[in-house]
Phi, psi and omega in degrees: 000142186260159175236050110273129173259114182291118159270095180254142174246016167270346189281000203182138188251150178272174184268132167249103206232203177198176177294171184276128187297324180282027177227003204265120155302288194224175158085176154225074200272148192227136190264120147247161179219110174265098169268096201285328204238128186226066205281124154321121196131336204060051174244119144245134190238126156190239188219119155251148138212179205215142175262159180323131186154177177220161174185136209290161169220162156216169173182154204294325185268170171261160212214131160268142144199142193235137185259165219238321180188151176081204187249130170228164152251131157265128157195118203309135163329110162091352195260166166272183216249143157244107187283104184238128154242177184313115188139302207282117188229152174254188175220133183227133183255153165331135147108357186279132163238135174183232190214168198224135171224129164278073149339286200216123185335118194258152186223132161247165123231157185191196202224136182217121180250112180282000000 
């Protein structure tokens, strides 16, 4: 086993989900998520993305994310939207609650410590 890892998504067909219908705003938004990585610790690393749409989240875990390609808005419960594109990365900590808006099909990867 190597101890360096690739996030090649030709390598692994992703999990496929969607928001839970009672947090879904607008829209039908759809998840894949490749989690290449499951580390002792509750540590995961890989690549999700989401087709267009909103829907509130909150969490328990701390979340790393760089966005990789399209357009999202974030935005904490009472705060303004933080408007992310390719390029752009966040820190979403325990305890964040708000909504995730997908513009334009968003693709990320990151990293989440439970």
């Amino acid at each position: 086993m190597s101890n360096w890892i690739t996030f090649d998504t030709t390598t692994m067909a992703p999990e496929e989900g969607a928001p839970a219908e009672d947090r879904l705003i607008s829209g039908n938004p759809t998840f894949k998520t490749w989690n290449f990585e499951e580390a002792k610790g509750a540590l995961y690393a890989g690549i999700w993305e989401a087709t267009p749409g909103s829907w509130l989240i909150s969490y328990d875990e701390w979340e790393y994310f760089r966005i990789v390609s399209g357009y999202s808005i974030v935005t904490e419960e009472g705060g303004e939207g933080v408007h992310l594109r390719a390029g752009d990365s966040m820190i979403l900590r325990p305890g964040f609650k708000g909504s995730w808006e997908v513009v334009e099909t968003t693709r990320k990867d990151y990293v989440i410590r439970l």
